[in-house]
Backbone as CSV, one residue per row, in Angstrom:
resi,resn,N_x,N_y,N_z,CA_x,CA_y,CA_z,C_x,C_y,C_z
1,UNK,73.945,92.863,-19.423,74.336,92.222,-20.668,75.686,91.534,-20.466
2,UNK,75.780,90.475,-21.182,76.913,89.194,-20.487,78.100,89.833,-21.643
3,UNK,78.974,89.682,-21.779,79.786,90.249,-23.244,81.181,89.248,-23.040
4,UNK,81.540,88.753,-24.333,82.639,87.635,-24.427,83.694,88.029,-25.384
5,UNK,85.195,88.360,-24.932,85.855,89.049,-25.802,86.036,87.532,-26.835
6,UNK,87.016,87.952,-27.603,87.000,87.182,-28.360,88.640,87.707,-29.602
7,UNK,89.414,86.536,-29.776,90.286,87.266,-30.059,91.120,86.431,-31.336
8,UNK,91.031,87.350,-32.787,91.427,86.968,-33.749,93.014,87.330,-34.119
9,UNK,93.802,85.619,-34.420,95.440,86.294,-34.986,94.876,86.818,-36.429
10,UNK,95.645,87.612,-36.915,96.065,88.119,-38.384,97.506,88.270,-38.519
11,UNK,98.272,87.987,-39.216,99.604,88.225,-39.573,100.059,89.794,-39.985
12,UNK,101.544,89.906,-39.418,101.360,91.181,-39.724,101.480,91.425,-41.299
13,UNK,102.038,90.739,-42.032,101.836,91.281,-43.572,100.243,91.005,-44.026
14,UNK,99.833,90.365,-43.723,98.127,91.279,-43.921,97.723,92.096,-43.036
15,UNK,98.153,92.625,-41.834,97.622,93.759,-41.364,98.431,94.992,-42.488
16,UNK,99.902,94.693,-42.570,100.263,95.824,-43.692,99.893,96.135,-44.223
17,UNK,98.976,95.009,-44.845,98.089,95.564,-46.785,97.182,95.971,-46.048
18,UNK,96.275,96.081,-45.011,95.093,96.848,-44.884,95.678,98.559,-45.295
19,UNK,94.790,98.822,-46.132,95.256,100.310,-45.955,94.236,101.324,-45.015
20,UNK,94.472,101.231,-43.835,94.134,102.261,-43.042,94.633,102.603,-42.071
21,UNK,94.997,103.655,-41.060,95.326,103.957,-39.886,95.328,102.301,-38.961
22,UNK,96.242,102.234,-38.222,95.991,101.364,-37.239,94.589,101.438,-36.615
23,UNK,94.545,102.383,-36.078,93.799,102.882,-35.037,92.558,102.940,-35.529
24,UNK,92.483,102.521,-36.750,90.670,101.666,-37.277,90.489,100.309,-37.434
25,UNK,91.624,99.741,-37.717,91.468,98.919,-37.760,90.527,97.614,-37.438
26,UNK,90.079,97.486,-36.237,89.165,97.195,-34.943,87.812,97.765,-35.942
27,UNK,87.464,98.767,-35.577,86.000,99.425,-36.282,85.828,98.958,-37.604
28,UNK,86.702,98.925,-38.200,86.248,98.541,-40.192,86.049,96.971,-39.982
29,UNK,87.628,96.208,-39.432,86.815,95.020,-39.533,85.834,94.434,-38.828
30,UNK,85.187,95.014,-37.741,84.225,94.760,-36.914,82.709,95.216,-38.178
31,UNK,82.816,96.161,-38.839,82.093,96.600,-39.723,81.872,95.699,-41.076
32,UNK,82.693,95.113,-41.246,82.926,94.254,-42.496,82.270,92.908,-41.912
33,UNK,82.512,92.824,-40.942,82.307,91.091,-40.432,81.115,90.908,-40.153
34,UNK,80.344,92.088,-39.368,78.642,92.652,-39.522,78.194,92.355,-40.706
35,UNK,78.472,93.310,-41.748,78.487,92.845,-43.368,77.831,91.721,-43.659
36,UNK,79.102,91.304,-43.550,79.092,89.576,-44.390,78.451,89.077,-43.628
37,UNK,77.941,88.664,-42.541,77.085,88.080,-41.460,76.144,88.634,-42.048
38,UNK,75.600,89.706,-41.752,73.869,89.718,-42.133,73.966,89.593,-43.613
39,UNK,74.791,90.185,-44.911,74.494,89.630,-45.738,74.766,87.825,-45.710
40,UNK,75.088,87.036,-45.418,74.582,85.843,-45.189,73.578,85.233,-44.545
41,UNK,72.775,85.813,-43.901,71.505,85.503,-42.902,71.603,85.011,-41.974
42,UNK,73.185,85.461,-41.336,73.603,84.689,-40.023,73.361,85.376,-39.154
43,UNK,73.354,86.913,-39.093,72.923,87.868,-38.251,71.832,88.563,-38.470
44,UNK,70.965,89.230,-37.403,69.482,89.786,-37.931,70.024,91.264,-38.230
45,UNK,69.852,92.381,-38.387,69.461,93.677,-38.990,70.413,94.109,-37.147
46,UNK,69.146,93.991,-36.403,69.548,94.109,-35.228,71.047,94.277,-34.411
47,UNK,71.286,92.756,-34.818,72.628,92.019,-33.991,73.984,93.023,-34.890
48,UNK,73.669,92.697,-36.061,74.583,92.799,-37.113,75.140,94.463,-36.785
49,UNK,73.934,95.804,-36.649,74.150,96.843,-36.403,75.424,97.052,-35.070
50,UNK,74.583,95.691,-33.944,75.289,96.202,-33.230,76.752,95.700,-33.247
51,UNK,77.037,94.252,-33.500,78.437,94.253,-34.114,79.509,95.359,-34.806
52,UNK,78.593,95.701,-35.257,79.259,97.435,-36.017,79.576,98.456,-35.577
53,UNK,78.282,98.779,-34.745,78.407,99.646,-33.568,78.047,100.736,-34.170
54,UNK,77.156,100.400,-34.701,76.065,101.510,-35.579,74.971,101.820,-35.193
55,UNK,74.374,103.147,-35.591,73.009,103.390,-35.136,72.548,102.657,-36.129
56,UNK,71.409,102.624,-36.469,69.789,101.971,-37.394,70.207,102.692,-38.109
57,UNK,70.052,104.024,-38.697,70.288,104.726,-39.374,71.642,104.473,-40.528
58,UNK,72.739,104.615,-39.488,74.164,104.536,-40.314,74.189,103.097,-40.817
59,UNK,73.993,102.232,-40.213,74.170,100.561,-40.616,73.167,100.749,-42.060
60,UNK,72.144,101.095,-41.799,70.771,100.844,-43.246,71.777,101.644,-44.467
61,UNK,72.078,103.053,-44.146,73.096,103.892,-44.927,74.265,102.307,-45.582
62,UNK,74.802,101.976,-44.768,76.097,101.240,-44.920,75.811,100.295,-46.115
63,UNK,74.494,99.393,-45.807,73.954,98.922,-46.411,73.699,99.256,-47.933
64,UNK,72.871,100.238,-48.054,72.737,101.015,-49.296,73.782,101.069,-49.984
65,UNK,74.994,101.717,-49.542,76.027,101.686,-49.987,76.751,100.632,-50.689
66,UNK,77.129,99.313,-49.823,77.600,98.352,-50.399,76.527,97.633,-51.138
67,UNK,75.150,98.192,-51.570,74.383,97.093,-52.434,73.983,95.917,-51.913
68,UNK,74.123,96.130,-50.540,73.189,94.616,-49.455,72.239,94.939,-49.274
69,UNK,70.899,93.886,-49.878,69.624,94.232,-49.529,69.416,93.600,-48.488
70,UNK,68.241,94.189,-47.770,67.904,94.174,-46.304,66.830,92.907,-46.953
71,UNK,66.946,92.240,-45.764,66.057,90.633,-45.967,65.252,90.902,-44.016
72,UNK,64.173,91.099,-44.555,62.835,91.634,-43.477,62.300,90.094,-42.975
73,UNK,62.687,89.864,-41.360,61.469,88.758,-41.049,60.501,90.157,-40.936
74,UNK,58.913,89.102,-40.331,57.832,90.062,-40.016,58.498,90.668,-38.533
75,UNK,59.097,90.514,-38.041,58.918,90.980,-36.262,60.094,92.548,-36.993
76,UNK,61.430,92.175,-37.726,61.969,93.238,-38.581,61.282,94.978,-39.109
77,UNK,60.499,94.210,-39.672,59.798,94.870,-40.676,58.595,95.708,-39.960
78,UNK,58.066,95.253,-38.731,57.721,95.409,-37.404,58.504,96.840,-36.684
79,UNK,59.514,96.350,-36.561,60.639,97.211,-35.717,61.182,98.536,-36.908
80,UNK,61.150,98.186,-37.433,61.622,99.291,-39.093,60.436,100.358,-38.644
81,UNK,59.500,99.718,-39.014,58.307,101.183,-39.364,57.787,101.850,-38.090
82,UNK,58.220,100.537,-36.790,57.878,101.347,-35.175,59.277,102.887,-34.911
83,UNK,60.477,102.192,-35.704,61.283,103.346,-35.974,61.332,104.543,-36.879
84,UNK,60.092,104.295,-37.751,60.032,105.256,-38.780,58.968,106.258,-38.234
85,UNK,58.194,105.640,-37.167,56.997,106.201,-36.454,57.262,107.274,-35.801
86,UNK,58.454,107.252,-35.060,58.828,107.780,-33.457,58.513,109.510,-34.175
């Protein structure tokens, strides 16, 4: 697998207002940016999890949570119930 870092400025007075540990920083907004990507239909179910760095499980959870409905192609919806099978 090929992997491309990739590297965002933020200022530090908006890193201030984040309220969390430094040391999440990285994980939440990597989690948030998943988010908004698949809720926009820019990322599949798939990609988006792994941006997050979530199992299937916790990402669908995440989901639920923030009130993002899951938008199923057929090959999706496919892969969902081959995981509900195992």
């Amino acid at each position: 697998m090929i992997t491309k870092n990739m590297q965002i400025s933020i200022t530090d007075s908006v890193l201030q207002s984040i309220r969390l540990p430094e040391k999440r920083f990285e994980s939440e907004l990597l989690k948030e940016l998943a988010l908004s990507l698949y809720q926009q239909e820019l990322l599949s179910f798939g990609k988006a999890r792994k941006l997050a760095n979530l199992e299937h499980y916790e990402f669908s959870k995440l989901l639920g949570e923030r009130g993002i409905n899951r938008h199923y192609s057929q090959q999706e919806l496919e892969e969902d119930l081959n995981y509900v099978r195992r």
